[in-house]
DRENLUMKOL-263112 format. One line per field, with one value per residue (C-alpha): residue in one letter; x, y, z. Coordinates in Angstrom, 3 decimals. Layout:
residuo A ...
c1 X ...
c2 Y ...
c3 Z ...
# end
This chain:
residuo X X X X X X X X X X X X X X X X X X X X X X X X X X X X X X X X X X X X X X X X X X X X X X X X X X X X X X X X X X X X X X X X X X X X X X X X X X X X X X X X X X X X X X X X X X X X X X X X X X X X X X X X X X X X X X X X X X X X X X X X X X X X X X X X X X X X X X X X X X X X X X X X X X X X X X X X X X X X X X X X X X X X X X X X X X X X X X X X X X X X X X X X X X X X X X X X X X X X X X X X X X X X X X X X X X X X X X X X X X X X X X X X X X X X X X X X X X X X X X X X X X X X X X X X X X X X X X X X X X X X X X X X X X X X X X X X X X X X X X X X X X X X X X X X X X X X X X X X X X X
c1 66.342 66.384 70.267 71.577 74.056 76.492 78.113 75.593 75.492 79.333 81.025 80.357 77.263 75.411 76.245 74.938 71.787 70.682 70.952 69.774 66.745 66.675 66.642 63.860 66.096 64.887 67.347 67.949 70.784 72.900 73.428 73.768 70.763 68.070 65.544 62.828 62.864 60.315 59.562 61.691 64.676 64.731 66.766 67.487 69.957 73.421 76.250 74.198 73.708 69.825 69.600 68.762 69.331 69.555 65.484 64.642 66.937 65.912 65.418 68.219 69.479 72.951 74.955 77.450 79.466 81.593 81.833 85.156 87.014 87.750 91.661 91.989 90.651 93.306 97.247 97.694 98.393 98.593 95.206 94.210 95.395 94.234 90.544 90.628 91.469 89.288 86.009 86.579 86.819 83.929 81.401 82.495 82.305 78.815 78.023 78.846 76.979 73.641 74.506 74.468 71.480 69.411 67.100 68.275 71.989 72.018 73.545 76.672 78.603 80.350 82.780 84.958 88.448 91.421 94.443 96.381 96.677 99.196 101.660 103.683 105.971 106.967 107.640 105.397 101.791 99.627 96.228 94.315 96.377 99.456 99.606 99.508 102.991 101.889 105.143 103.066 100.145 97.398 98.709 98.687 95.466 93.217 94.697 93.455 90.294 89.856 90.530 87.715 85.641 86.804 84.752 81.479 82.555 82.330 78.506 78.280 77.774 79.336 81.852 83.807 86.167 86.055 89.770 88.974 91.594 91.259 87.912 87.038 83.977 83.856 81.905 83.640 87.037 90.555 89.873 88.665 91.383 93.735 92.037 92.704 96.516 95.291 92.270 94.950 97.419 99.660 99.774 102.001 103.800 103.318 106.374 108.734 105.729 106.604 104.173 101.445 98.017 94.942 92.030 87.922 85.275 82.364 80.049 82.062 82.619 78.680 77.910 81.051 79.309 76.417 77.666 78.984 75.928 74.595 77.388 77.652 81.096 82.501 84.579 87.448 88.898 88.153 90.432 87.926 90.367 90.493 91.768 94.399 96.609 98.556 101.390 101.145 102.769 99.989 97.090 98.406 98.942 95.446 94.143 95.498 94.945 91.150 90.598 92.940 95.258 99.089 100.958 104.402 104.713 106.106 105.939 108.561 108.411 110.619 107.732 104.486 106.126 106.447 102.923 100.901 103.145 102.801 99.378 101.585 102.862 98.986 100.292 104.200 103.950 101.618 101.264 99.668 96.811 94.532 91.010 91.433 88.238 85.951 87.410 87.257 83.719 82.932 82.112 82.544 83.786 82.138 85.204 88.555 90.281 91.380 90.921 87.357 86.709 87.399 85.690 82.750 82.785 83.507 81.114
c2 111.505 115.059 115.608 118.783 118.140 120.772 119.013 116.894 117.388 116.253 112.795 111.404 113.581 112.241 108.524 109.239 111.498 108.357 105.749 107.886 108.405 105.005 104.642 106.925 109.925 113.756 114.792 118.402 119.651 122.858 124.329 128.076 127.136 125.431 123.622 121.142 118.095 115.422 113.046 113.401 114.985 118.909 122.075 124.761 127.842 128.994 131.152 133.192 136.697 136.725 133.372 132.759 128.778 128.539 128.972 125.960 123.855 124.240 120.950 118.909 116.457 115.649 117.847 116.416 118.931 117.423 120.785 122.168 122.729 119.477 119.069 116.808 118.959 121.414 122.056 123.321 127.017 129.333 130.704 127.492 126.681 129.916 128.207 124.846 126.283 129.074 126.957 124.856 127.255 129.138 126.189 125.166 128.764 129.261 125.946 126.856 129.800 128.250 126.083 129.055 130.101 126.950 126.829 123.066 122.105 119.241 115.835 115.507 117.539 114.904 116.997 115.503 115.482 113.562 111.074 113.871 114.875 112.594 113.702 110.871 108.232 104.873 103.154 104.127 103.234 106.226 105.627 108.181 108.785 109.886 113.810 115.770 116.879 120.034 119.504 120.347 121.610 119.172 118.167 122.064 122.363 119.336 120.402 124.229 122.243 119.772 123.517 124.710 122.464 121.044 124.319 122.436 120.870 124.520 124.376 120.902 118.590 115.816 115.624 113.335 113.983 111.905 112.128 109.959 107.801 107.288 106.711 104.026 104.317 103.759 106.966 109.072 109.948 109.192 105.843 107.552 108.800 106.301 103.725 105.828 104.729 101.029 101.605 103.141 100.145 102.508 101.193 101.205 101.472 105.296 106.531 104.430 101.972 101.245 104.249 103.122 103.729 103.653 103.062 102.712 101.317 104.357 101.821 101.377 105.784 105.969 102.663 104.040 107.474 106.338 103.787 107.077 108.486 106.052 105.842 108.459 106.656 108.270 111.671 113.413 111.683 108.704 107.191 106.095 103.512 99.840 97.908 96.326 99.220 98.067 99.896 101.631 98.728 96.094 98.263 99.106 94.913 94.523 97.086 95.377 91.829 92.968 95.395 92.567 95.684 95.356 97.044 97.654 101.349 102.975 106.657 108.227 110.428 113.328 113.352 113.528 116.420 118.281 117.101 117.820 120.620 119.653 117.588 114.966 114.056 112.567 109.511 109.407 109.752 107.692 106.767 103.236 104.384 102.253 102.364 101.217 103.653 102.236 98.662 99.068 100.498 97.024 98.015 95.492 96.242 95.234 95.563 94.590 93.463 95.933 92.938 92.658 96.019 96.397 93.474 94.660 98.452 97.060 94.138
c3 96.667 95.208 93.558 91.820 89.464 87.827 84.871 83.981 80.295 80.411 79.678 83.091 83.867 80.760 82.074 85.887 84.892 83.139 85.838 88.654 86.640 85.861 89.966 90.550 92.193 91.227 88.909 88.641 85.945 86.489 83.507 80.919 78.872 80.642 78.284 79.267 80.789 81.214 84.379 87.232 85.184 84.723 84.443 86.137 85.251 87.002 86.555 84.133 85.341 86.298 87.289 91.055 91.489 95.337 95.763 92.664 95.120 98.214 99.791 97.277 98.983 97.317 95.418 92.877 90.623 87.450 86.090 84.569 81.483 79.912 80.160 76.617 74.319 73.686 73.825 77.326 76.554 79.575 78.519 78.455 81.961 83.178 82.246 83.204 86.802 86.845 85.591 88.420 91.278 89.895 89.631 93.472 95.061 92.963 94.542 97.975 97.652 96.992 100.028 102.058 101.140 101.656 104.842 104.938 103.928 101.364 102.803 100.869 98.423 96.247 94.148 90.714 90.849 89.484 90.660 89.120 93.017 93.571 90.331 88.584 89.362 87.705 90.886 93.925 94.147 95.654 98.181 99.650 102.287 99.988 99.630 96.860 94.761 93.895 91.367 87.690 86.760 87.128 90.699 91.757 89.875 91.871 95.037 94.570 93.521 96.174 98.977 97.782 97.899 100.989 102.710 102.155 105.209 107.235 106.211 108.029 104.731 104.066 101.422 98.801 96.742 93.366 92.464 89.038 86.997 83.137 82.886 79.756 77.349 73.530 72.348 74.652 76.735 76.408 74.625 71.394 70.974 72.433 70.156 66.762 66.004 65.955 63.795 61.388 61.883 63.483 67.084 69.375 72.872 73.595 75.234 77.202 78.069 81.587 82.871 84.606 83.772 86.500 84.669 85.465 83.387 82.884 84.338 87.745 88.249 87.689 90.470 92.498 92.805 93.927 96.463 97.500 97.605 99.883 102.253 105.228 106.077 103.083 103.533 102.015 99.128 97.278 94.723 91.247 89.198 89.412 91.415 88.852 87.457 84.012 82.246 79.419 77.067 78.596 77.846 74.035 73.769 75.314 72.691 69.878 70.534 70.914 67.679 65.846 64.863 65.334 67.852 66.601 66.064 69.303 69.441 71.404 74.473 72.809 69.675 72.150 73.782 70.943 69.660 72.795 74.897 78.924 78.222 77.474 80.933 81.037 78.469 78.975 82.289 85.211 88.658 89.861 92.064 94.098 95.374 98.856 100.158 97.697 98.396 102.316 102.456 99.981 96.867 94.392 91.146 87.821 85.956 87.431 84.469 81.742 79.374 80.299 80.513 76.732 75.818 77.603 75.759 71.952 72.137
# end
């Protein structure tokens, strides 16, 4: 298959170019500044003023876009809000529009977003069919997401919505960075603990998108975190007992506030979300166990 991807430079984009490649598909990336690529993996150019994408893709088959302002690099300032929306509406109307324009409308649009939807809460557990809060900003910022997107569907394709949990890899994501206060012996239960925390192993979001792929049953959205959720105090102990680093330094809600502004409801605040799509439809997790999820990505 022939599959556009906007994103694909990104955390998750690197990690599925690679094993659609690996697969055989045509791999074309969407990106600013297109450089060469070898085999059946190239480049073409978007959202740059001269660049006309729609005619290098006629005759893609799947679309995927993971493009966006990354939300954990930065204090969320209203600037900075102002472009983690923004980046996402403009890479899914751009998208849209080269859909338009194609003689012959790509199979699927299967577009990123996060369990954010749902907002947080210590003691529901949220499927697909839950609705969104629309209560903070990442809830109200997915579901202005997911609208847009969702008018793929006008041009008759076929579209998923990726609503991804914490997504686990050593080199890159939230664990870096989660992983830092037990490297420095200076681990602990991050807030009140009892949050819960829907995580995915990289290796299961890449496999998950492409059972996706492959599946016409799939439509609308489609929750990406395992299938066991933990709280935030089980993950920290599962962290610890694995990097042999103690976990005895808890670090109050009151002090991440302060720290991190509103990015930190995304640590002292959760929601347990499950994958019942992605279970339904069969796919079989590698990684169902946080425990063996770490011990997979620092072997």
């Amino acid at each position: 298959m022939m599959i556009a991807i906007a994103g694909g430079t990104g955390f998750v984009g690197k990690a599925l170019v690679r094993d659609l490649v690996q697969n055989g598909h045509e791999v074309i990336v969407l990106t600013r500044k297109p450089s060469n690529g070898t085999g059946k993996f190239r480049y073409v150019q978007w959202l740059t003023e001269h660049s006309n994408p729609a005619s290098a893709l006629e005759g893609t088959d799947i679309f995927i876009n993971l493009a966006g302002e990354s939300i954990n690099s930065g204090r969320w300032t209203d600037q900075r809000k102002k472009r983690i929306l923004d980046s996402r509406l403009a890479a899914v109307r751009e998208l849209l529009s080269i859909m338009t324009k194609m003689k012959r409308k790509p199979q699927a649009f299967i577009n990123a977003s996060a369990i954010g939807f749902y907002g947080t809460s210590q003691d529901k557990t949220f499927t697909e069919k839950d609705p969104g809060s629309g209560e903070d900003f990442l809830s109200k910022t997915v579901i202005a997401w997911e609208q847009e997107a969702a008018k793929a569907e006008e041009l008759g394709v076929r579209t998923v919505f990726c609503r991804f949990g914490i997504i686990l890899d050593k080199r890159e994501g939230a664990l870096s960075k989660m992983i830092f206060p037990y490297q420095a012996f200076i681990g602990g239960t991050m807030g009140s603990g009892k949050q819960w925390m829907s995580w995915i192993h990289i290796e299961d979001v890449v496999k998950g998108i492409e059972f996706v792929m492959a599946n016409r049953n799939f439509n609308g959205p489609v929750n990406f975190t395992a299938p066991a959720p933990v709280t935030m105090n089980e993950f920290g102990k599962s962290l610890s007992e694995l990097l042999r680093r103690p976990h005895w330094l808890p670090v109050p809600g009151f002090a991440l506030r302060i720290l991190l502004g509103e990015m930190s409801t995304l640590v002292i605040e959760g929601q347990r979300v499950l994958p019942n799509e992605l279970l339904k439809h069969g796919y079989d997790f590698k990684y169902t166990e946080l425990k063996i999820a770490l011990k997979n990505i620092f072997s």
